[in-house]
C-alpha positions, -999 to 999 in steps of 0.1 A, spaced: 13 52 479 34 33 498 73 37 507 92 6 500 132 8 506 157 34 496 189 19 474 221 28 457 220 4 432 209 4 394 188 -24 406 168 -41 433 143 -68 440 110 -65 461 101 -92 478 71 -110 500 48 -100 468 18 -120 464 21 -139 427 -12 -131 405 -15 -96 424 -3 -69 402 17 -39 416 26 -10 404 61 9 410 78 46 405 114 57 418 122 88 427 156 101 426 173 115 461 205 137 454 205 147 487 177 152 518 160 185 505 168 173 465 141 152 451 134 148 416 99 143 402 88 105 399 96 80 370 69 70 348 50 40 368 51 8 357 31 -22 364 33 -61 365 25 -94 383 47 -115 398 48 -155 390 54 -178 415 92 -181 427 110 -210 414 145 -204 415 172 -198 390 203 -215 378 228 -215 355 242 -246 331 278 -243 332 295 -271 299 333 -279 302 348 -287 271 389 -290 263 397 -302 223 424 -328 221 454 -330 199 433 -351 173 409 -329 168 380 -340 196 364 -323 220 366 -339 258 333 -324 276 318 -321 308 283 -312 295 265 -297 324 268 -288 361 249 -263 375 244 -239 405 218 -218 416 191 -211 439 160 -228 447 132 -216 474 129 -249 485 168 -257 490 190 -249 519 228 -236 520 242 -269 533 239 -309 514 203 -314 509 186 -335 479 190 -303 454 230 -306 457 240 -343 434 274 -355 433 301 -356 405 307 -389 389 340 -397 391 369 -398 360 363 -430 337 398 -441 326 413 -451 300 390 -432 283 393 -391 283 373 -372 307 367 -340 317 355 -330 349 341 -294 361 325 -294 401 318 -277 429 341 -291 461 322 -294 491 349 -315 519 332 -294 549 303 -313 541 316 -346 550 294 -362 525 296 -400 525 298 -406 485 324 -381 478 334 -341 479 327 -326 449 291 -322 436 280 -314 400 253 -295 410 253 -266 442 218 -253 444 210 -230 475 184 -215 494 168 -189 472 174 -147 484 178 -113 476 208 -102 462 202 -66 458 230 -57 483 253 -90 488 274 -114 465 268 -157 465 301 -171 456 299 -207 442 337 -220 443 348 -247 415 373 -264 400 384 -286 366 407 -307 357 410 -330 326 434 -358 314 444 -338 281 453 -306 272 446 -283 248 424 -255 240 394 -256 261 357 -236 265 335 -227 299 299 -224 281 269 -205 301 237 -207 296 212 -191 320 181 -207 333 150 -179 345 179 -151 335 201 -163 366 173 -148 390 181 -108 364 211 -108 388 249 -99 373 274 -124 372 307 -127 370 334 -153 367 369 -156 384 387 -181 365 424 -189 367 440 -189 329 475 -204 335 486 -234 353 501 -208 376 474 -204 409 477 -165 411 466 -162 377 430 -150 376 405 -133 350 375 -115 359 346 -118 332 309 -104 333 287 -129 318 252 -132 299 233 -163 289 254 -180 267 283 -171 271 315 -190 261 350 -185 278 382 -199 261 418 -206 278 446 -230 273 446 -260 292 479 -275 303 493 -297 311 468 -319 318 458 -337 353 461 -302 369 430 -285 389 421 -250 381 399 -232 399 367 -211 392 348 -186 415 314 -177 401 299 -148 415 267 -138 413 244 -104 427 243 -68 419 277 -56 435 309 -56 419 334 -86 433 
């Protein structure tokens, strides 16, 4: 047998496994140094090649009349190919297209000093273990109407099995924030207004409470 890390957690990741190798795992419990528990029943699997995770995040905010002003997708994650910083994985966020309504949810990246703009649609970073630390993604939306409006999740690969949680702000006031835990498909309502105002998102994701 061999030792592989000691944790607090409910859960953890092992990594540098080879993928089409299949390994077997028990825990044992520690209470304290002279207090171990027998082992947990083992239990066996092979691990796929890593390829990331992300998750699909829809704005939508339903007008006075009845119709639903969307934002359809931007999304976040982590890729093992991608790096923290503006690389090919990261795209930018259109820009509004008045007179019509729009709707607009991004990620704002101004320390980047990118040439075609600030905010991205999609933030994809370098892939890790979050057993013991919290990735932050930092957003904000804003729409030309108001109304009743809807943050929609839906997880690609599980979001990597990590929790996630979302910080959003819920009043045009900027102190105002909601914590929610999240799970594939997820959808969080809140009142929009007035309109042409930015509210801000944190979305936090690794197993540690933010």
């Amino acid at each position: 047998d061999n030792f592989i890390k000691i944790t607090s957690n409910t859960t953890t990741q092992i990594t540098d496994l080879t993928p089409g190798v299949e390994y077997c795992f028990y825990v044992v419990i520690q209470q304290s140094e002279d207090n171990l528990y027998n082992p947990s029943d083992e239990t066996c699997n092979v691990p796929e090649e890593e390829t990331g995770w992300s998750i699909d995040i829809s704005l939508s905010i339903e007008d006075q009349l009845g119709q639903y002003i969307t934002d359809p997708a931007s999304y976040l994650g982590m890729n093992p190919d991608a790096s923290d910083g503006l690389d090919s994985f990261d795209i930018y966020e259109p820009p509004p297209s008045p007179p019509t309504e729009w709707a607009s949810f991004y990620f704002p990246h101004p320390e980047w000093f990118a040439d075609l703009g600030t905010n991205f649609t999609e933030d994809i970073r370098e892939l890790r273990d979050l057993s013991n630390q919290l990735s932050i993604w930092n957003a904000e939306f804003l729409s030309d109407v108001s109304g009743v409006g809807s943050l929609e999740f839906d997880f690609i690969n599980n979001a990597g099995d990590w929790p996630v949680y979302l910080k959003l702000q819920t009043t045009d006031a900027d102190s105002v924030f909601q914590y929610y835990n999240l799970s594939s498909g997820n959808t969080i309502d809140f009142l929009y207004m007035p309109p042409n105002q930015i509210r801000s998102a944190q979305i936090i994701v690794g197993n540690s409470y933010p």
